[in-house]
C-alpha positions in Angstrom: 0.1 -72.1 7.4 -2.8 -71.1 9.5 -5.7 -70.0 7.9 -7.5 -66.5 9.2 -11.1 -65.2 8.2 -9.7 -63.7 5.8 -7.8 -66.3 4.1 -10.8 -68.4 4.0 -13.4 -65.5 2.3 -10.5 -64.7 0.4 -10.1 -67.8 -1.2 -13.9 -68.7 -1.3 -14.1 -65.0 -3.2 -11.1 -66.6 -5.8 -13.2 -69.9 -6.8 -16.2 -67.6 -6.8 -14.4 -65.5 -9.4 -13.5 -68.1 -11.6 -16.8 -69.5 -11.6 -18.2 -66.3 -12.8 -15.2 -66.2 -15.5 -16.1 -69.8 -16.6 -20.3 -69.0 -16.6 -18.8 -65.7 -18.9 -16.9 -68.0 -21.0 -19.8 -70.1 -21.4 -22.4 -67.7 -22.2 -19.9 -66.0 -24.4 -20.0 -69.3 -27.0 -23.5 -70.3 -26.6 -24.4 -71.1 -30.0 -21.4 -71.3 -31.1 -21.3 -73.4 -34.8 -18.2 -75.5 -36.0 -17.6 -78.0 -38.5 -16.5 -80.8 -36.3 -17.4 -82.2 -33.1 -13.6 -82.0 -31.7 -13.4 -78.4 -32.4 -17.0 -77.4 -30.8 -17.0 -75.7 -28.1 -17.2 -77.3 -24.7 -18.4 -75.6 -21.5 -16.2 -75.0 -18.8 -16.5 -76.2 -15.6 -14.0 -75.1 -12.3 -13.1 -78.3 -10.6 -12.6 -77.3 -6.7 -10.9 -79.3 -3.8 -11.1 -79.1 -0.1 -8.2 -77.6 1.9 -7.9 -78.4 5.6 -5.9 -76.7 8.2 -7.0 -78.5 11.4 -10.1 -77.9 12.0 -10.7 -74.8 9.3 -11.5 -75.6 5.7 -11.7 -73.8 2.5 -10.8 -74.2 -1.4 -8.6 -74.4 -3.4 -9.4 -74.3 -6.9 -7.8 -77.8 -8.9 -8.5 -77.3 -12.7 -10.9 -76.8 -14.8 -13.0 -78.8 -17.1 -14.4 -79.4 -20.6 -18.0 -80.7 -20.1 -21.2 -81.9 -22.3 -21.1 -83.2 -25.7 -22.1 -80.7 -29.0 -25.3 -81.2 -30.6 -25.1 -82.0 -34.2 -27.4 -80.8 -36.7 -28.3 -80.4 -40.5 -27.1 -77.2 -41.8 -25.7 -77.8 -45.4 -26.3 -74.3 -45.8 -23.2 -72.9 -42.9 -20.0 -72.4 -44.8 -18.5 -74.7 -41.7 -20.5 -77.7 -42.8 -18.5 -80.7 -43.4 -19.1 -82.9 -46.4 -22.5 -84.4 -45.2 -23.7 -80.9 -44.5 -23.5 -81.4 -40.6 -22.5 -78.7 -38.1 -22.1 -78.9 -34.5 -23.4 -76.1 -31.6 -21.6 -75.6 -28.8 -22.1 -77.4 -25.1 -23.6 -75.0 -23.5 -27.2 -74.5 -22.0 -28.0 -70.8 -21.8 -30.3 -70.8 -18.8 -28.0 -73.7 -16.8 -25.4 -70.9 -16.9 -27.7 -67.6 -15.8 -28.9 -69.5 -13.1 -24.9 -70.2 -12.0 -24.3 -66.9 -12.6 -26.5 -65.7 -10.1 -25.7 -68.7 -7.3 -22.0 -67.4 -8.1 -23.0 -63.7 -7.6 -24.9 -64.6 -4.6 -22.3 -66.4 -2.8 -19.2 -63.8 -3.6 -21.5 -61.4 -2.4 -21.9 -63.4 1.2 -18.3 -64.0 0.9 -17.9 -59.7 1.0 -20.3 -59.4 3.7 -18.2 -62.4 5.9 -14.8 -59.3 5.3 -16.7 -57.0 6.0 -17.9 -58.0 9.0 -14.1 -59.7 10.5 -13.1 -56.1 9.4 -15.4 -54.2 11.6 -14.5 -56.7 14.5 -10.8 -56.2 14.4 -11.6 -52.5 14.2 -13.7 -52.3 17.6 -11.2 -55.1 18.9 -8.5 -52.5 18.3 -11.0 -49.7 19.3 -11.4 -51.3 22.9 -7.6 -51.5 23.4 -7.8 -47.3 23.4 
């Protein structure tokens, strides 16, 4: 398979996507409460690998991952307390992810300007043939 400009944005726009969907995810159960440390929530973290084509790169996207460990605290109060009154908040730091969220933004928006600019080159390329 040879790769095109637009195969590699294309993909880079993808991983870009599910970073934003992960950072979402994330943000979505900050501060999330639950009564044991395996069921807290974990944040999400896309796991990406390289993928060469001769001399062209780009990424492919190879999983995704639970990361950090839940922060227990003393809440006897929470109906999800267990038996020692302990709770645990989810994974996820707040600003960590807003500051993604806008390297993620950033780079699917330099990803758009890389189509639209092989676009308008095929177009004039095309053009000149007239």
């Amino acid at each position: 398979m040879t790769l095109t400009t637009f195969d590699i944005a294309g993909r880079a726009m993808a991983a870009q996507l599910l970073r934003l969907n992960t950072i979402a995810s994330n943000l979505a159960n900050a501060g999330a409460v639950s009564g044991s440390a395996d069921t807290a929530y974990r944040a999400l973290k896309p796991v990406f690998a390289s993928h060469y084509d001769g001399a062209l790169a780009t990424v492919d996207v190879a999983g995704v991952a639970r990361t950090g460990t839940p922060e227990q605290r003393n809440d006897p109060s929470n109906p999800l307390a267990d038996a020692q009154g302990n709770v645990w908040t989810a994974a996820v730091d707040p600003n960590q992810e807003m500051v993604e969220m806008v390297e993620t933004a950033r780079q699917y928006a330099n990803n758009v300007e890389v189509l639209t600019t092989a676009k308008a080159l095929a177009l004039d390329t095309l053009r000149l043939g007239r």
